[in-house]
C-alpha positions as CSV (number, residue, x, y, z in Angstrom):
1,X,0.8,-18.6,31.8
2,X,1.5,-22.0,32.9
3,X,-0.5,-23.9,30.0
4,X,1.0,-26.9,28.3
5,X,0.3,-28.3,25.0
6,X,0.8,-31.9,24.0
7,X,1.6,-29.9,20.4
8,X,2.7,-26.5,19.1
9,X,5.7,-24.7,17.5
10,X,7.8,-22.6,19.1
11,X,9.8,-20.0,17.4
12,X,12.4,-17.3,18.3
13,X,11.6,-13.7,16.7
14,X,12.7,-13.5,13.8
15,X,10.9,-16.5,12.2
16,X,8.6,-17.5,9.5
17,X,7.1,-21.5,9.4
18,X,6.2,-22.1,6.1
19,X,3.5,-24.6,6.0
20,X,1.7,-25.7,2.8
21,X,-2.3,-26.1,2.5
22,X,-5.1,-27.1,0.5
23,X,-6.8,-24.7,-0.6
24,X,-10.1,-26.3,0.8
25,X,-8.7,-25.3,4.2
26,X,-11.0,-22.8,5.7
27,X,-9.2,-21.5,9.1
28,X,-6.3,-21.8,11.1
29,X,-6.4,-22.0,15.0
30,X,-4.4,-21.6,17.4
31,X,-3.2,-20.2,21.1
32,X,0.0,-17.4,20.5
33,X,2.0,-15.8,23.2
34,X,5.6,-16.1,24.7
35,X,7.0,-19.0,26.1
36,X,7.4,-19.1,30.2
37,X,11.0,-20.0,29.6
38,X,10.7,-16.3,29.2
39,X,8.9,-15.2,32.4
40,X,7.5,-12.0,31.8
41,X,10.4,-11.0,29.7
42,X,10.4,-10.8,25.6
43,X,7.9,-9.3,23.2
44,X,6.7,-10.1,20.4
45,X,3.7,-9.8,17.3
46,X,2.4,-12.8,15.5
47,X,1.3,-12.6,12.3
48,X,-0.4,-15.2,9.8
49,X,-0.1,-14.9,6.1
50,X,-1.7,-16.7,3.3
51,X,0.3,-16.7,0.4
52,X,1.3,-13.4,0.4
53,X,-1.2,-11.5,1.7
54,X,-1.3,-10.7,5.7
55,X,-4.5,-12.3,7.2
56,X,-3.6,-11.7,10.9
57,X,-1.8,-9.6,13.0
58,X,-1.7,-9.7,17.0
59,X,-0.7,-7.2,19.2
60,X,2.4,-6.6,21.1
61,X,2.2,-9.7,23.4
62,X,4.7,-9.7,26.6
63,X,5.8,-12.3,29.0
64,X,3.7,-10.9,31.3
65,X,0.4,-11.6,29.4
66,X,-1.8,-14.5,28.9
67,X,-2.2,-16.4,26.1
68,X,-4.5,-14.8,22.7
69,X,-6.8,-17.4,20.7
70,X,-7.2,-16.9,17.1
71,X,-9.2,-18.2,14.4
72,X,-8.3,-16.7,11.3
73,X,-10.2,-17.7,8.0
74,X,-7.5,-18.9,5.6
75,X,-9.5,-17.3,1.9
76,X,-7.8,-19.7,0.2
77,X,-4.4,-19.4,0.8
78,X,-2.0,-22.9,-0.7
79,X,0.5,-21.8,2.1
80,X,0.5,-20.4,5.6
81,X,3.5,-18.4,6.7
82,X,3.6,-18.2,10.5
83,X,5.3,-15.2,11.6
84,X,6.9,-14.2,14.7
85,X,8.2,-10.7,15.1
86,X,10.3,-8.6,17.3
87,X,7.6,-6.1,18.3
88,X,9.8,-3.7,16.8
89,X,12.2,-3.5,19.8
90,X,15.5,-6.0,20.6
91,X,14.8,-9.7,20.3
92,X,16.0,-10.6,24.0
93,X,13.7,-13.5,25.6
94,X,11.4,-13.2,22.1
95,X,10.3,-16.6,22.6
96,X,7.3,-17.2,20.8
97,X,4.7,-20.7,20.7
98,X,1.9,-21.1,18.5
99,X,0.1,-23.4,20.8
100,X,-2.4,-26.5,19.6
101,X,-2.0,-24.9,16.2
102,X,-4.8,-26.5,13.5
103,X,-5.8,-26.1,9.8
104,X,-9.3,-27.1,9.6
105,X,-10.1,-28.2,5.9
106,X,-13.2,-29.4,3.9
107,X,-12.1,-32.8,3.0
């Protein structure tokens, strides 16, 4: 929806970003929805895992909708999968960005 970030990930569905943690980190943030390269085309789910357990999972998001800010506590997780599904329909204009995504930690 016309919001820029000076960093994020963007990720075509399918994907998974692996990304290891400490396991002092307590949260991970971020803004999720599709890319405007996509208009309001493309659909998509994001989900967050911590190890191997599922800590987060959005709802279908469209290119027609605005962004969705999470904050998901992490329980301890060493690794973060970052997740970006087909909604469960074709993968045409899937373009998915985890905006300003953060791990806040302890140390």
């Amino acid at each position: 929806a016309g919001t820029t970030y000076d960093h994020g990930v963007g990720a075509h569905s399918w994907s998974v970003v692996r990304v290891p943690v400490s396991t002092s980190c307590t949260t991970f943030i971020a803004d999720i929805g599709i890319d405007d390269t996509a208009g309001n085309n493309g659909s998509v789910t994001f989900q967050v895992w911590g190890n191997s357990t599922m800590l987060y999972e959005s709802p279908k998001l469209t290119g027609s909708m605005d962004k969705v800010h999470i904050e998901i506590p992490l329980n301890g997780a060493a690794e973060l999968a970052l997740t970006v599904t087909d909604a469960g329909d074709d993968h045409a204009w899937d373009h998915g960005s985890w905006g300003d995504p953060k791990v806040v930690c302890l140390e």
